[in-house]
Backbone atoms as SQL, in Angstrom:
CREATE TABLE atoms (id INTEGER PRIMARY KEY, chain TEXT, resi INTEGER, resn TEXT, atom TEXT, x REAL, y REAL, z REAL);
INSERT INTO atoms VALUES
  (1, 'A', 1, 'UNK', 'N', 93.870, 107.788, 65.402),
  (2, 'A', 1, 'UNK', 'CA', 94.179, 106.793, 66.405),
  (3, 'A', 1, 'UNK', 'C', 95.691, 106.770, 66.657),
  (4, 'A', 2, 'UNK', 'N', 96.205, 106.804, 65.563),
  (5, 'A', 2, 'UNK', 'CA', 98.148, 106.964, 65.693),
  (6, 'A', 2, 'UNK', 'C', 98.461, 107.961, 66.463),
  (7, 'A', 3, 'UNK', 'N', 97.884, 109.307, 66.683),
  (8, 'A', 3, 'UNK', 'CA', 98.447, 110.065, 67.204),
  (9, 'A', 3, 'UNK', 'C', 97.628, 110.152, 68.137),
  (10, 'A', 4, 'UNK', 'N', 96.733, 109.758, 68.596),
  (11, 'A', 4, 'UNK', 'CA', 96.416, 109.539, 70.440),
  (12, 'A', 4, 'UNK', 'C', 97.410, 108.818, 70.999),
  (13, 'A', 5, 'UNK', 'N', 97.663, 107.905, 70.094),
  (14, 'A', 5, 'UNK', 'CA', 98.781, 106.687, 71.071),
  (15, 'A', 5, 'UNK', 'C', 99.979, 107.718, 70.869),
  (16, 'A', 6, 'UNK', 'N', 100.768, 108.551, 70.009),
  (17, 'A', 6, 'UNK', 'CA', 101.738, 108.954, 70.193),
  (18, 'A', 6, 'UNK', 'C', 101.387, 110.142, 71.189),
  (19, 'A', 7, 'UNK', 'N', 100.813, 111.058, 71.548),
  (20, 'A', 7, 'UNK', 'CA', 100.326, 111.650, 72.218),
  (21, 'A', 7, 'UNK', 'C', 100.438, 111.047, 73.681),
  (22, 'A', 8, 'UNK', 'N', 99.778, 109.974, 73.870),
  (23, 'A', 8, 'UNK', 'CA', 99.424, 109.734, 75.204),
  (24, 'A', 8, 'UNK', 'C', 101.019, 108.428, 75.624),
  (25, 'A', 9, 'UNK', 'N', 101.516, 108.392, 74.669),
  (26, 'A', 9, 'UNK', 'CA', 102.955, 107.537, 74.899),
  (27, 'A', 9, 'UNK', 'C', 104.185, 108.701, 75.335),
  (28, 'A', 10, 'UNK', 'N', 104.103, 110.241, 74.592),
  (29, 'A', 10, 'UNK', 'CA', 104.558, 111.035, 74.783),
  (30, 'A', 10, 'UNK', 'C', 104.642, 111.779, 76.434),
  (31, 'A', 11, 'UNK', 'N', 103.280, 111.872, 76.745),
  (32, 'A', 11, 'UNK', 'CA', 102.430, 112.367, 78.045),
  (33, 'A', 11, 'UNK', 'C', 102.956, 111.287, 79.078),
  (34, 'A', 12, 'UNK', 'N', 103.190, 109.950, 78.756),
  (35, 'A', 12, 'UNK', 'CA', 103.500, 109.003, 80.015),
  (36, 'A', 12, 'UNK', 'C', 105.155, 109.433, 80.073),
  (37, 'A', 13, 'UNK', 'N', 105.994, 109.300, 79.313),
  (38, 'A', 13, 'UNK', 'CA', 107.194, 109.514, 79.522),
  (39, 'A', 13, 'UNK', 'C', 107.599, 110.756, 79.549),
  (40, 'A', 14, 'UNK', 'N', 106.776, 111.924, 79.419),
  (41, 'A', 14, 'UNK', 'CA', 107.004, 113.408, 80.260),
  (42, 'A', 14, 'UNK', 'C', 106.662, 113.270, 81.755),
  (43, 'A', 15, 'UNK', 'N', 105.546, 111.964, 82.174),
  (44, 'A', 15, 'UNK', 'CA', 105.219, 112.167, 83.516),
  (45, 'A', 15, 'UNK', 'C', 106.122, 111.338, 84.424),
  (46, 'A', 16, 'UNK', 'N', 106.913, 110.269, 83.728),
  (47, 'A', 16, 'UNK', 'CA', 107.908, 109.087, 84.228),
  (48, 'A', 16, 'UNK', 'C', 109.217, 110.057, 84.847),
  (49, 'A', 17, 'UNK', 'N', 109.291, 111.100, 83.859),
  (50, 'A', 17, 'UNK', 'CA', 110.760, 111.901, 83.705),
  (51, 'A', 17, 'UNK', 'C', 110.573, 113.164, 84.701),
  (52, 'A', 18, 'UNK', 'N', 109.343, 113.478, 85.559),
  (53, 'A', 18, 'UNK', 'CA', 109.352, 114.525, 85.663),
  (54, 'A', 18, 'UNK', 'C', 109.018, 113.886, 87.157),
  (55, 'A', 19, 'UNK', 'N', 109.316, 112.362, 87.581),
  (56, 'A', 19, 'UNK', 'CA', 109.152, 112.107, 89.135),
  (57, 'A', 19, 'UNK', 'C', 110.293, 112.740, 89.820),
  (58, 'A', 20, 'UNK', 'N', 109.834, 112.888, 90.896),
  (59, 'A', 20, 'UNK', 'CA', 111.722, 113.381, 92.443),
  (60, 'A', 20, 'UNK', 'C', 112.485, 112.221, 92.709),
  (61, 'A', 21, 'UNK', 'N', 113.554, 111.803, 91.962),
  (62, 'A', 21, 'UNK', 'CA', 114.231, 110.562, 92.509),
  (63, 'A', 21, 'UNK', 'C', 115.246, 110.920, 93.418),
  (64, 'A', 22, 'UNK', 'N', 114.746, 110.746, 94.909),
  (65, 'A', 22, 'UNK', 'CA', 115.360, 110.948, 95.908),
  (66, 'A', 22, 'UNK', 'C', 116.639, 110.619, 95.849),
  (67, 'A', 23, 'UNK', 'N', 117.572, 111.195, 96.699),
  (68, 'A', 23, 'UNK', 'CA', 119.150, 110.844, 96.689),
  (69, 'A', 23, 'UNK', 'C', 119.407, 109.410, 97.596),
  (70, 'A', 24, 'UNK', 'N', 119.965, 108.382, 97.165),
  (71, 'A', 24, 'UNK', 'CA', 120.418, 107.157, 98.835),
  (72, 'A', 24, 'UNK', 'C', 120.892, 107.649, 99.098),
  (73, 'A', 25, 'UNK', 'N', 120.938, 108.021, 100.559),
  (74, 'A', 25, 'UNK', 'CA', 121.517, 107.863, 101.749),
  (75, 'A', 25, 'UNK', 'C', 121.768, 106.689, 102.592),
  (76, 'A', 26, 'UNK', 'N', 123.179, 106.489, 102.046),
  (77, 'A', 26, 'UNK', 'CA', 123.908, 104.865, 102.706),
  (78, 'A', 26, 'UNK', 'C', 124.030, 105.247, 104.292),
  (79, 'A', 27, 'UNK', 'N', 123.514, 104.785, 105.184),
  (80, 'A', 27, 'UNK', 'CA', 123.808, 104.632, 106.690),
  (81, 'A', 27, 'UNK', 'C', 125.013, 103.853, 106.984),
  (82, 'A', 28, 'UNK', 'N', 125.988, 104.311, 107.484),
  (83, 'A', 28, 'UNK', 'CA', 127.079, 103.468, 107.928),
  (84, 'A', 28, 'UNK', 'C', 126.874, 102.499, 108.979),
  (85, 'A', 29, 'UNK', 'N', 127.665, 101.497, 108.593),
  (86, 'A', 29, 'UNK', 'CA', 127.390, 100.033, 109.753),
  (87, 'A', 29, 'UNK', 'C', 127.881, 100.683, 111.112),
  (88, 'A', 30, 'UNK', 'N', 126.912, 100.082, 111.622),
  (89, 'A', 30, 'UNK', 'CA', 126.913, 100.088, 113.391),
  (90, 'A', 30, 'UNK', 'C', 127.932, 98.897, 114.051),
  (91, 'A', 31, 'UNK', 'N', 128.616, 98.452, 114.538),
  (92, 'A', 31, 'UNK', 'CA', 129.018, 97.318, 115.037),
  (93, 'A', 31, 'UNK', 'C', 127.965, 96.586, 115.790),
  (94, 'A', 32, 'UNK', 'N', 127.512, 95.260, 115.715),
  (95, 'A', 32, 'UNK', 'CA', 126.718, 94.710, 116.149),
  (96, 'A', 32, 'UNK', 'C', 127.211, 93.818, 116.990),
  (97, 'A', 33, 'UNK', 'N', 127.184, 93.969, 118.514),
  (98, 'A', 33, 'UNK', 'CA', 127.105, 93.065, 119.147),
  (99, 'A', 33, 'UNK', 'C', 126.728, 91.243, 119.351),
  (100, 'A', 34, 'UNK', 'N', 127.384, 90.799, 119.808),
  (101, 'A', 34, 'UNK', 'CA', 127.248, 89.617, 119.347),
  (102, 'A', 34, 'UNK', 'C', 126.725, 88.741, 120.792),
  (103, 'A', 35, 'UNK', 'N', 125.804, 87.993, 121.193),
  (104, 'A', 35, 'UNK', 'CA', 125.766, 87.860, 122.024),
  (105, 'A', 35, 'UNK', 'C', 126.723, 86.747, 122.808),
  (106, 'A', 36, 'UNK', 'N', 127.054, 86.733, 124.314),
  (107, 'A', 36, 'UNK', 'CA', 127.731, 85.426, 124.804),
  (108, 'A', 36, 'UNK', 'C', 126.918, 84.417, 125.070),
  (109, 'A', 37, 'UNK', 'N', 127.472, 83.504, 125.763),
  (110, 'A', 37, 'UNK', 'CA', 126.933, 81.952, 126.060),
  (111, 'A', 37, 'UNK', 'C', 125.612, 82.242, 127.544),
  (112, 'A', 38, 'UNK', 'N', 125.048, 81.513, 127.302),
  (113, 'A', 38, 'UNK', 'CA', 123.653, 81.749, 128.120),
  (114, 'A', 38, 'UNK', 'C', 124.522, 81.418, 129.566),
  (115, 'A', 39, 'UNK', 'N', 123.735, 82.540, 130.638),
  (116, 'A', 39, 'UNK', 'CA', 124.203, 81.920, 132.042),
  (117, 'A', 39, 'UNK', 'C', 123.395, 80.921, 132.564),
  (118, 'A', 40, 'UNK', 'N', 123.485, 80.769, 133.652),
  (119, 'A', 40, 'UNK', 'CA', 122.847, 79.508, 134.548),
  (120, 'A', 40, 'UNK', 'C', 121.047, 80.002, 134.676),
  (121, 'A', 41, 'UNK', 'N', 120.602, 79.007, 134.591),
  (122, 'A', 41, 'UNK', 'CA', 118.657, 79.190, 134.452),
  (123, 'A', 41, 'UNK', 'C', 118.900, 79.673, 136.404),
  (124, 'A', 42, 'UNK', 'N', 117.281, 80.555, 135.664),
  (125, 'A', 42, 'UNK', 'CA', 117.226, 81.255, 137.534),
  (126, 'A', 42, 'UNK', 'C', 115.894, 80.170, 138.299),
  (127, 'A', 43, 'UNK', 'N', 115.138, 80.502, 139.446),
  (128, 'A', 43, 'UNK', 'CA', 114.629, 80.043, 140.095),
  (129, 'A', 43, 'UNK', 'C', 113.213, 79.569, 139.378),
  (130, 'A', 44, 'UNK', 'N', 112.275, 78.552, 139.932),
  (131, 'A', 44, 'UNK', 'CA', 110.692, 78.564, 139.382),
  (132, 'A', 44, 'UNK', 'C', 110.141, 79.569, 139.938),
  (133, 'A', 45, 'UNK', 'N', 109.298, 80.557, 139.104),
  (134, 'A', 45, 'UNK', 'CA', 108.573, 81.258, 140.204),
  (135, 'A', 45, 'UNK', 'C', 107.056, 80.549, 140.790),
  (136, 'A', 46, 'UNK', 'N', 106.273, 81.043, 141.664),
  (137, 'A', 46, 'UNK', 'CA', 105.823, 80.540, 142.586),
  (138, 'A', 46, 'UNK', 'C', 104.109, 80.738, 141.696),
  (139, 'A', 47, 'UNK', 'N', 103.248, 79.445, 142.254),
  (140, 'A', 47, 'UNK', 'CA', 102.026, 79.726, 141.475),
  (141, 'A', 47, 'UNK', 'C', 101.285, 80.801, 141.975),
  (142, 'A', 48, 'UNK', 'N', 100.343, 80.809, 140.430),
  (143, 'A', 48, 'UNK', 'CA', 99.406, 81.834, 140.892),
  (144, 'A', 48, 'UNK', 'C', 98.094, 81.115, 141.446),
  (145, 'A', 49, 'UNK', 'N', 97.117, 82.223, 142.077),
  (146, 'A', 49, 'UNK', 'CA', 95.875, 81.839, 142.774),
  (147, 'A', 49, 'UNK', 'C', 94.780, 81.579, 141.631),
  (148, 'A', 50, 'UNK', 'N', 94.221, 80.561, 141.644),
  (149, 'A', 50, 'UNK', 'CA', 93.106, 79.717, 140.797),
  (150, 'A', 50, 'UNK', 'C', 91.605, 81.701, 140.937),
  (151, 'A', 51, 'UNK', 'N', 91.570, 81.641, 140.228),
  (152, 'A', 51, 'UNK', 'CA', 89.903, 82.720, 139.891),
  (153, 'A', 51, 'UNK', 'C', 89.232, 81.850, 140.275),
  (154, 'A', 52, 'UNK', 'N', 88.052, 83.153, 139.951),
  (155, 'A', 52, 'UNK', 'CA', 87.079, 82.672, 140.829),
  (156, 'A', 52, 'UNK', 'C', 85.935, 82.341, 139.690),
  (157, 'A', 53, 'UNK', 'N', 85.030, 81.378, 139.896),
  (158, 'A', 53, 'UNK', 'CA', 84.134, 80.425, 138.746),
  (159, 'A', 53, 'UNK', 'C', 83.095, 81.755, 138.677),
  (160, 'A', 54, 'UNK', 'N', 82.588, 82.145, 137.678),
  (161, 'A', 54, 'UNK', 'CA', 81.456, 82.667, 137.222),
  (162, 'A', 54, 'UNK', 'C', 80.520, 82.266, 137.601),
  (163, 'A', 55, 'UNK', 'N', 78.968, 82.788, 137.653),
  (164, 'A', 55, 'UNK', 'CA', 77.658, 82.145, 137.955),
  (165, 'A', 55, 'UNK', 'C', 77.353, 81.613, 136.533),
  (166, 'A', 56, 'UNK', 'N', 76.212, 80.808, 136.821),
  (167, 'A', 56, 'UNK', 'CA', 75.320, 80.396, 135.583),
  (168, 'A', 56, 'UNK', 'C', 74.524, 80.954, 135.220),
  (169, 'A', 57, 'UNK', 'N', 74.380, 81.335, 133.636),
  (170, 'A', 57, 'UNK', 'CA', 73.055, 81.692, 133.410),
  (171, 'A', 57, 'UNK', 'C', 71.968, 81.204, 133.688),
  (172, 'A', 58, 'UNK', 'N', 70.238, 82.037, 133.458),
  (173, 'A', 58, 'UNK', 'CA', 69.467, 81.898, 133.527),
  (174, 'A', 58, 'UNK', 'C', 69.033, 80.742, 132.191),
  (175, 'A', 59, 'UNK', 'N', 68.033, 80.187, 132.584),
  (176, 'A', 59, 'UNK', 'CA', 67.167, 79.081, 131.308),
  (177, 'A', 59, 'UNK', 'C', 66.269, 80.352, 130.855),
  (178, 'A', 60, 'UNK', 'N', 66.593, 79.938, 129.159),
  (179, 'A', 60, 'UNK', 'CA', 65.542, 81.209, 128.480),
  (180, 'A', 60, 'UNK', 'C', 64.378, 80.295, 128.755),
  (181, 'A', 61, 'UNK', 'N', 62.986, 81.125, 128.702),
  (182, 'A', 61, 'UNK', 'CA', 61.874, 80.409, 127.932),
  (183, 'A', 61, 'UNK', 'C', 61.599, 79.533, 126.805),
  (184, 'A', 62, 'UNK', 'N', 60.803, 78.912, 126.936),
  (185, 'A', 62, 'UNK', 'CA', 60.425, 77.848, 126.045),
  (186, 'A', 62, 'UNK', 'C', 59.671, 78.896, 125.043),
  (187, 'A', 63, 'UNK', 'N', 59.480, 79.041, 123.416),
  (188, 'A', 63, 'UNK', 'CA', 58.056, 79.361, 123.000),
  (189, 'A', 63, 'UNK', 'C', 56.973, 78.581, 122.761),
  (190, 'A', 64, 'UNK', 'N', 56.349, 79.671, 122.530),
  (191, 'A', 64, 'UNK', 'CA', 55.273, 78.950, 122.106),
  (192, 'A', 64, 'UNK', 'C', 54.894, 78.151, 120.833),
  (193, 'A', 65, 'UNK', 'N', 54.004, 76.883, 121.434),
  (194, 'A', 65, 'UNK', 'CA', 54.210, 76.110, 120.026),
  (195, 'A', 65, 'UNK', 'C', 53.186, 76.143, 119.353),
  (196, 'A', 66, 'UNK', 'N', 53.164, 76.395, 117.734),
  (197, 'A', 66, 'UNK', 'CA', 52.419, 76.535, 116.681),
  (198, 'A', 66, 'UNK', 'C', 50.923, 75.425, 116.281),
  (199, 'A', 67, 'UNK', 'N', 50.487, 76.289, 115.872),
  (200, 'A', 67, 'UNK', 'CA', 49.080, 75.293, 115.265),
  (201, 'A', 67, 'UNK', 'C', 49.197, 74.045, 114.528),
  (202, 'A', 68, 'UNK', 'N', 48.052, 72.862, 114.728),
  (203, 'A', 68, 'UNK', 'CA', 48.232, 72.388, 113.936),
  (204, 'A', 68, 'UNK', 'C', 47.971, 72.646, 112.342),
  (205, 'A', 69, 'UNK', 'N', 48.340, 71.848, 111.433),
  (206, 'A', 69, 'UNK', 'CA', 48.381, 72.397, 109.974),
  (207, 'A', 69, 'UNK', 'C', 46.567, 71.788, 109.736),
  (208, 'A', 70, 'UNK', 'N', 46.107, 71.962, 108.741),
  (209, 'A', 70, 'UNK', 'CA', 45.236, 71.406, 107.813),
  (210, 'A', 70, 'UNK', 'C', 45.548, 70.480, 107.593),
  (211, 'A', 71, 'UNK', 'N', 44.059, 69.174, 107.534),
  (212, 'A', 71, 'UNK', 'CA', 44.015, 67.780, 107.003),
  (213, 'A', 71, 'UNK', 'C', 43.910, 68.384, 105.438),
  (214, 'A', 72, 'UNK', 'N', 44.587, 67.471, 104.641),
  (215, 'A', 72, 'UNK', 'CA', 44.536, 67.849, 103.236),
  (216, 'A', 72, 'UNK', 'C', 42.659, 67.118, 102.856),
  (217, 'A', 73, 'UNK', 'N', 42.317, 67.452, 101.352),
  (218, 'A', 73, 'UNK', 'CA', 41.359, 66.957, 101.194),
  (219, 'A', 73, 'UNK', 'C', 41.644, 66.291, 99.687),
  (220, 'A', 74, 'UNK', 'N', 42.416, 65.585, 99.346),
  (221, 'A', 74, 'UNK', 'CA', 43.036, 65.095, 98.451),
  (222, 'A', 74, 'UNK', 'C', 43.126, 66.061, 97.211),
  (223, 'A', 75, 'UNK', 'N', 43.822, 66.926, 96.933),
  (224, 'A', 75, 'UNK', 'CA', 44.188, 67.979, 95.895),
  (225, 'A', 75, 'UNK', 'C', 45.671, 67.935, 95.952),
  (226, 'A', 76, 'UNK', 'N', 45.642, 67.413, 94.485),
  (227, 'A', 76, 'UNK', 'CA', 47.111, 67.696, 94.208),
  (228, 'A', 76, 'UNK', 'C', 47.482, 68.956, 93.922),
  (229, 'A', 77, 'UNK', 'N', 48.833, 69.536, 94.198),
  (230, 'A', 77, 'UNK', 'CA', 49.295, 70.635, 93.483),
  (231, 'A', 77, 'UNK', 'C', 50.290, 70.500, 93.047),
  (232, 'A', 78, 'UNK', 'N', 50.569, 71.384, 91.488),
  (233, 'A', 78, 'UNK', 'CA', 51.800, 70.461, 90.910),
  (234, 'A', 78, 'UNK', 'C', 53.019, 72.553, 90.380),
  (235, 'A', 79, 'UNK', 'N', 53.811, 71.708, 91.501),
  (236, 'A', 79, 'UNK', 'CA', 54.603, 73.524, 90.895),
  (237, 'A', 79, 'UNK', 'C', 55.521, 72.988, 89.878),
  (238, 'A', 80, 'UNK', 'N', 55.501, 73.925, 88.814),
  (239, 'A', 80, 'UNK', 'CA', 56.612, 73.780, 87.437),
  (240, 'A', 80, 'UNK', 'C', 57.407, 74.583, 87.485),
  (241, 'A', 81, 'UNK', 'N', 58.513, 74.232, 87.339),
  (242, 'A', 81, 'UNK', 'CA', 59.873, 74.832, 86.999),
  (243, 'A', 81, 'UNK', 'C', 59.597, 75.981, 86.632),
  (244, 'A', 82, 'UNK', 'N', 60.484, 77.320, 86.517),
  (245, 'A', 82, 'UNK', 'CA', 60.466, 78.157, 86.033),
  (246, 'A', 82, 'UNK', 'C', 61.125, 78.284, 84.728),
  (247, 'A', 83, 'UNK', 'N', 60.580, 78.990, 83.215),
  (248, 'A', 83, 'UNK', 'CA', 61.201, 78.610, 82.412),
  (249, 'A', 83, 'UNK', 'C', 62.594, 78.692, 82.131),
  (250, 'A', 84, 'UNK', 'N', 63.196, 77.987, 80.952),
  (251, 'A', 84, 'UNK', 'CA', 64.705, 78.722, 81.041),
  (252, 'A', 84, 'UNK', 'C', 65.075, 79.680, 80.295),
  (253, 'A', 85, 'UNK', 'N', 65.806, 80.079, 80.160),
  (254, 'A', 85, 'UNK', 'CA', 66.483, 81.044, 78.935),
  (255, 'A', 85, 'UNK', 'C', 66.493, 80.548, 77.542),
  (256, 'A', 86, 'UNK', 'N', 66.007, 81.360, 76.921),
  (257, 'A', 86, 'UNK', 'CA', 66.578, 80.686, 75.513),
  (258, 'A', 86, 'UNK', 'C', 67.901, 80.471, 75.088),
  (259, 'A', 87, 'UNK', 'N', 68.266, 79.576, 74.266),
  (260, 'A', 87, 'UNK', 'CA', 70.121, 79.838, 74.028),
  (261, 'A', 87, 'UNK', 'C', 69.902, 80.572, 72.994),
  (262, 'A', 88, 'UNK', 'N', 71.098, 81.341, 72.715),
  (263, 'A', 88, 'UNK', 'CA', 71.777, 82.132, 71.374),
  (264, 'A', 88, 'UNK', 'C', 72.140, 81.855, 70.312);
């Protein structure tokens, strides 16, 4: 067991050491413009034309409606739980 872990502690830091650590390349500052004071607001522009309304759908069908059920004839039925697990 000692020497899997030294083995596989060995194997990570041959694979850490053996990444491409790219060179930085510092980009030199650009001068950044700064902006001036806002000029005078321009005109409203002019509205647009209202669309045009969609049609309506169609009414689906109604279905059809189901039977009546059975008059009971006095019979109880009694459903039980399903059992539980035993505990441990």
């Amino acid at each position: 067991m000692k020497r899997m872990m030294l083995i596989s502690a060995l194997l990570a830091t041959l694979g850490l050491a053996a990444c491409d650590r790219p060179a930085v390349v510092t980009v030199p500052a650009t001068p950044v413009a700064v902006p001036g004071p806002a000029g005078p607001q321009g005109e409203t522009g002019s509205v647009g034309n209202t669309g045009s309304t969609g049609n309506t759908g169609a009414t689906g069908d109604t279905g059809a409606t189901g039977s009546t059920g059975k008059a009971a004839n006095g019979t109880t039925i009694i459903v039980t739980p399903p059992a539980s697990a035993p505990a441990n």
